[in-house]
N, C-alpha and C positions, 0 to 999 in steps of 0.2 A: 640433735645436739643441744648439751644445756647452755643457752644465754646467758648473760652474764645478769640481767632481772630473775631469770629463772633461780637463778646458782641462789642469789641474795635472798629470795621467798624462800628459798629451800632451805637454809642456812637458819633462817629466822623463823619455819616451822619446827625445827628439830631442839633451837634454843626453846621454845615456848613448851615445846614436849618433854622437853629435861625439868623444865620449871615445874609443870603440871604434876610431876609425881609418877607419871604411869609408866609403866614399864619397859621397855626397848623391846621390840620386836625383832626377831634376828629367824631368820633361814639358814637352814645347813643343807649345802650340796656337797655330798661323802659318794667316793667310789666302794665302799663296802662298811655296815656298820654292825659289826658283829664283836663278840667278845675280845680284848688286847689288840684291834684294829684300832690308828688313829683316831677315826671317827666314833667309836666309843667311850675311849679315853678323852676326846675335847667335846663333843660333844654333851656328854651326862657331865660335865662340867658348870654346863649352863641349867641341865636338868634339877640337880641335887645339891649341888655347891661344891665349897673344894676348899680345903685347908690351906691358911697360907698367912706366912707372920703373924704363927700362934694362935689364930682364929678360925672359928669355920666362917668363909665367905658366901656370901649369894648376891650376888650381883641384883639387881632392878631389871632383869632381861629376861624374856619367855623366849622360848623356842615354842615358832608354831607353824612353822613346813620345814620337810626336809622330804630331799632328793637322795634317792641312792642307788646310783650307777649298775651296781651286781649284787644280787645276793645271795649270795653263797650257803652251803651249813652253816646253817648257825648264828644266821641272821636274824638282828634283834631290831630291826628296824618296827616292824609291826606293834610288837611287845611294848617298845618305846612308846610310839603313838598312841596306843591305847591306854597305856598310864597314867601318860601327863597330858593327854590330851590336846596331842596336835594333830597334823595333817600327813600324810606321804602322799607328794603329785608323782605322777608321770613321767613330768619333763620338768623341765629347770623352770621355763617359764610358770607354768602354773605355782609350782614352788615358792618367788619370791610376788606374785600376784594374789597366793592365798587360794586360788582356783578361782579368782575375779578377775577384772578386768585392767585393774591400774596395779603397780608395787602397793605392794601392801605390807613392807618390812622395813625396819630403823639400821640394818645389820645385814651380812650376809660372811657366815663361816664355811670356804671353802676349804676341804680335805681331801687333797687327792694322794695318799696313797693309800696301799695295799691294792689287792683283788689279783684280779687277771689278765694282766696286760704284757703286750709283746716286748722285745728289748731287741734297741739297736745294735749295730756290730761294733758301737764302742762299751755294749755292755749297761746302757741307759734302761731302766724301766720307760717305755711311753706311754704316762699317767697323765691321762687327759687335763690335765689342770688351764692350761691356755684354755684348751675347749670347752671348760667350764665355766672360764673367766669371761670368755665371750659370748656367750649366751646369758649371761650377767648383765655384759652390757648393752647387750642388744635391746634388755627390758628398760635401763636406765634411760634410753636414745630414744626411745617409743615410748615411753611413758614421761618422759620432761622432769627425770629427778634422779638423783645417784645418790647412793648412800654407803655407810665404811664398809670395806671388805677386808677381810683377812685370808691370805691365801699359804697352807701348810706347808712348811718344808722349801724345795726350790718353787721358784716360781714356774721355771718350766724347763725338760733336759736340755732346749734351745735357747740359744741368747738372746736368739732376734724375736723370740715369742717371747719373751720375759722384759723383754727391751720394750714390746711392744705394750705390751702390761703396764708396765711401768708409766708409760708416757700417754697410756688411754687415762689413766688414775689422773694425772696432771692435767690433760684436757677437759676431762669433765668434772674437776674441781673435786674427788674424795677422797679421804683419808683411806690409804692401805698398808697396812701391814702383812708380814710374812716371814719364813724362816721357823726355824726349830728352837728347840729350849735349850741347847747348850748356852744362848747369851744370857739367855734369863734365871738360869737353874743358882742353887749357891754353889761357891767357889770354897774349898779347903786348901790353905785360908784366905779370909774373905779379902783381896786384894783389888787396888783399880791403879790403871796406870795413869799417873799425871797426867792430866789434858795437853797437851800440848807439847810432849815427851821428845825428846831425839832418842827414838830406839835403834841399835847397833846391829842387833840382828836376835831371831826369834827364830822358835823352835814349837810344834804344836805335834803332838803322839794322839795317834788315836786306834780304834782296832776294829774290824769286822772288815764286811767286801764294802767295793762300788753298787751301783752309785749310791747306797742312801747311808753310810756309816762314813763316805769320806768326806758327804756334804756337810756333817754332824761336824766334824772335824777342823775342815775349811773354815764354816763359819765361827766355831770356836777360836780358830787363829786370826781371823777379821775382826770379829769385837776387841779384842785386844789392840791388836795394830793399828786401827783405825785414831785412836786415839794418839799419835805422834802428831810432831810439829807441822802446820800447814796443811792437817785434814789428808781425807781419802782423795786422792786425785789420780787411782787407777793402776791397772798393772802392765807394764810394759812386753812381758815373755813369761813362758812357762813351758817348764821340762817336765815328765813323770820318766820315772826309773824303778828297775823292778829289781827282784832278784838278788845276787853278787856285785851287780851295778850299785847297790843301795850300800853297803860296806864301802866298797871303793872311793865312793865320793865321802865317806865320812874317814877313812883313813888319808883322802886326801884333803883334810879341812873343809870339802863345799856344807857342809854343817859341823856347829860346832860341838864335842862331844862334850864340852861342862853342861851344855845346854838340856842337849838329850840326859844326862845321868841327873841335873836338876827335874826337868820333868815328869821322869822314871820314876824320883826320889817320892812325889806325890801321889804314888798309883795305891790307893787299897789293894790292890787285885794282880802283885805279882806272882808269875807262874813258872815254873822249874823248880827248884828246889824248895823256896818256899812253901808251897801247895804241898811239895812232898813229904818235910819232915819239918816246917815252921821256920828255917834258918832265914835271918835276912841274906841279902846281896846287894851287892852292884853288879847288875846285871854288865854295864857298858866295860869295865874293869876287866871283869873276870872271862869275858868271851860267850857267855851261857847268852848274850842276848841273841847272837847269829844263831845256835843253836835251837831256840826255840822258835824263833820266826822263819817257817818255810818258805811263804810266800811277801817279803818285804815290799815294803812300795813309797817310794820319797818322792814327795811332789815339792817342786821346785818354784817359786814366786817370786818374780823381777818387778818390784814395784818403779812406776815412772817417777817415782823420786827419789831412786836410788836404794832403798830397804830391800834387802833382798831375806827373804823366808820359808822357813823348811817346814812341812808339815809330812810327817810318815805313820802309816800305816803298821801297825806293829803285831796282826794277829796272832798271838798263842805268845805273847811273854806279859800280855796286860788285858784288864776287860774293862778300862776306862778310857777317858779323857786330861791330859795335861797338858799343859802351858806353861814355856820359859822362856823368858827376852832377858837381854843385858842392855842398858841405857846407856848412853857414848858418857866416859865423863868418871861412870860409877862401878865399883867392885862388885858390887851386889848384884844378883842374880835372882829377879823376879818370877817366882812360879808358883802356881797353883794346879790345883782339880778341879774340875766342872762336874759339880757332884750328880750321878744321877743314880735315884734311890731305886728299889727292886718294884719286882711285879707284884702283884697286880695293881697298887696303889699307885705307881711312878706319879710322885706329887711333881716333880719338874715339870709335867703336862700341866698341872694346876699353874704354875709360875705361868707360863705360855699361855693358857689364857687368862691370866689375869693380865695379863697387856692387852688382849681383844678386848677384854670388856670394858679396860679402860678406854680404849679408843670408840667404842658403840657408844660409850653414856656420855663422854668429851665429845665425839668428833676429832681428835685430835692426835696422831700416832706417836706413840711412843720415843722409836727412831728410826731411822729413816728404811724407807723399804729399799733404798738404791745400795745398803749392803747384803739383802740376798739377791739382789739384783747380780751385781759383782760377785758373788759367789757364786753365783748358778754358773756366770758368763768361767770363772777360772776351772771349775770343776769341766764345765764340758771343754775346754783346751787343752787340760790334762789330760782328761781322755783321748782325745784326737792326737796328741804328743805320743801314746802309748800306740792308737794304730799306725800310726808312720813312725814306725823303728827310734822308738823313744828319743824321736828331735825335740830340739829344744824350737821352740814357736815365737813367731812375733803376736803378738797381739793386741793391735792400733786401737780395735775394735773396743775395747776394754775400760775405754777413758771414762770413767766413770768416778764423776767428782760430787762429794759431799760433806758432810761435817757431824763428827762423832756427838751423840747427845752430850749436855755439859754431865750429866750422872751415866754410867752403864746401864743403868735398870736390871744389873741382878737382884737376885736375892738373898737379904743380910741380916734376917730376924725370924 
């Protein structure tokens, strides 16, 4: 375990290595790194650079070990190495050791997804990520020094493993960040909600399956709401609702339809008639939105401070992300798009790490990692609300208190 002298050498070599000029040293542990897999996309991020508020970026950071869990066709893990000239270990340990005997990284980018992993019976990918995390830290604990980690997407399908993450990152004094680029990506248009807000009630559309398009989603509707009066202080209950259920609660007010038709209003990528012969609509209006959404799904959020928030699922009538809240007080109806650009470039991943890299050469995270913390913990209650006959849940567990950065950290240029 690191001491609190340990912590302070440690703190005070990484200042003197910032001073010195030399480069940050970073490990990547990837469950598969093959072409339009996460771990290629952040990854050759740190390799080549990456566009971002009109510049080409390169960070001061090598990549000089990396782990990779599977490799499948088409694995470019080797290719990489030989390139640029790093290492592939074995194991994790040798990985962030360098194939020596002490840490031998300033960094450590964890990606866990893709590959080939089993999924539980709420429908979870189980992407070893905890099991990466932990063997991370096992080198930290045995070698007498920790350094920033970034962990992709949830922290883990379990709360208590992501809880526990969380709270190892605190004991042994490192900066971590995690979660996906919807908070980071630009917004059309570029909108932030007052710090300190009384939001009324919010609305977040998103589209694909579970789990990994509605953690996109979640988190999308978290950076937003987080920012109301008296910070994040957690979520009290959560319902998921499928199907004709998902109508019902909206013809019975449990969301509000200015909200969704707001949200809608922002999608590039409406589909029915528009796709078909160019005509706009309003989807919510005209009835074409039940229509095109087969399989609907409205997740339901009881914040412990009384906010209560809709985020739904909307496959085949959108192939974005959107955001709308109303402010107690105010007529206006706040909403945007969480822009995310196409393949194969999806610069959004460049936004995404460019907060890693700002935390590798600071030390210092961005925001707080205890909102994909809270994220991971609401997505997997929804889940378990969907296998127990879409009850609505208590969940004490969830008390999860923090404070929204004073800026978002999207991006605005």
């Amino acid at each position: 375990m690191l001491t609190r002298r340990v912590f302070i050498q440690t703190s005070a070599f990484a200042a003197a290595a910032a001073q010195s000029g030399q480069p940050k040293r970073i490990a990547i542990i990837a469950t598969i790194y093959r072409y339009l897999s996460h771990g290629q996309h952040m990854g050759d991020r740190f390799l080549v650079g990456y566009p971002y508020a009109g510049a080409w970026q390169k960070p001061n950071i090598k990549v000089v070990s990396l782990y990779v869990d599977q490799k499948p066709d088409g694995d470019l893990s080797g290719e990489r190495a030989r390139e640029f000239d790093f290492h592939v270990y074995p194991t994790i340990a040798e990985t962030l050791r360098c194939g020596g005997s002490k840490l031998a990284v300033d960094g450590v980018l964890v990606i866990g997804e893709h590959g080939n992993y089993p999924r539980n019976e709420k429908g979870q990918v189980l992407y070893p990520r905890y099991e990466f995390f932990e063997q991370c830290v096992k080198v930290f604990e045995q070698d007498g020094r920790a350094v920033p980690v970034y962990n992709d997407k949830h922290l883990s399908y379990s709360f208590e493993k992501a809880k526990a993450m969380v709270d190892t990152s605190r004991r042994l004094r490192f900066p971590m960040l995690a979660g996906s680029s919807i908070p980071v990506t630009w917004r059309l248009p570029s909108i932030e909600l007052p710090l300190g807000c009384d939001i009324e009630s919010a609305v977040m559309v998103g589209e694909g399956g579970s789990d990994a398009m509605d953690f996109h989603a979640l988190e999308g509707l978290q950076c937003m709401v987080e920012r109301r009066r008296g910070g994040e202080t957690g979520v009290k209950a959560v319902q998921l609702l499928q199907g004709d259920a998902v109508w019902k609660a909206m013809d019975e007010g449990r969301y509000a339809k200015d909200l969704l038709t707001a949200a809608l209003s922002r999608s590039d990528t409406p589909l029915g008639l528009t796709e078909a012969d160019g005509r706009t609509q309003d989807l919510v209006a005209s009835g074409e939105l039940q229509k095109l959404v087969q399989k609907p799904a409205a997740y339901f959020i009881e914040y412990r401070d009384g906010l209560k928030a809709t985020m739904l699922m909307l496959d085949g009538a959108i192939k974005d992300f959107n955001f709308a809240a109303r402010l107690k007080g105010s007529p206006r109806i706040w909403s945007t798009q969480f822009l995310l650009t196409p393949e194969p470039n999806v610069t959004y991943s460049a936004c995404l790490m460019h907060k890693a890299a700002q935390m590798f050469e600071t030390g210092l995270s961005p925001y707080p990692v205890e909102r994909t913390l809270l994220v991971s913990g609401i997505l997997e209650s929804c889940l378990t609300s969907k296998i127990k006959d879409h009850a609505r849940l208590e969940t004490p567990h969830l008390d999860v208190i923090y404070k929204a950065p004073k800026e978002s950290q999207f991006a605005r240029t």
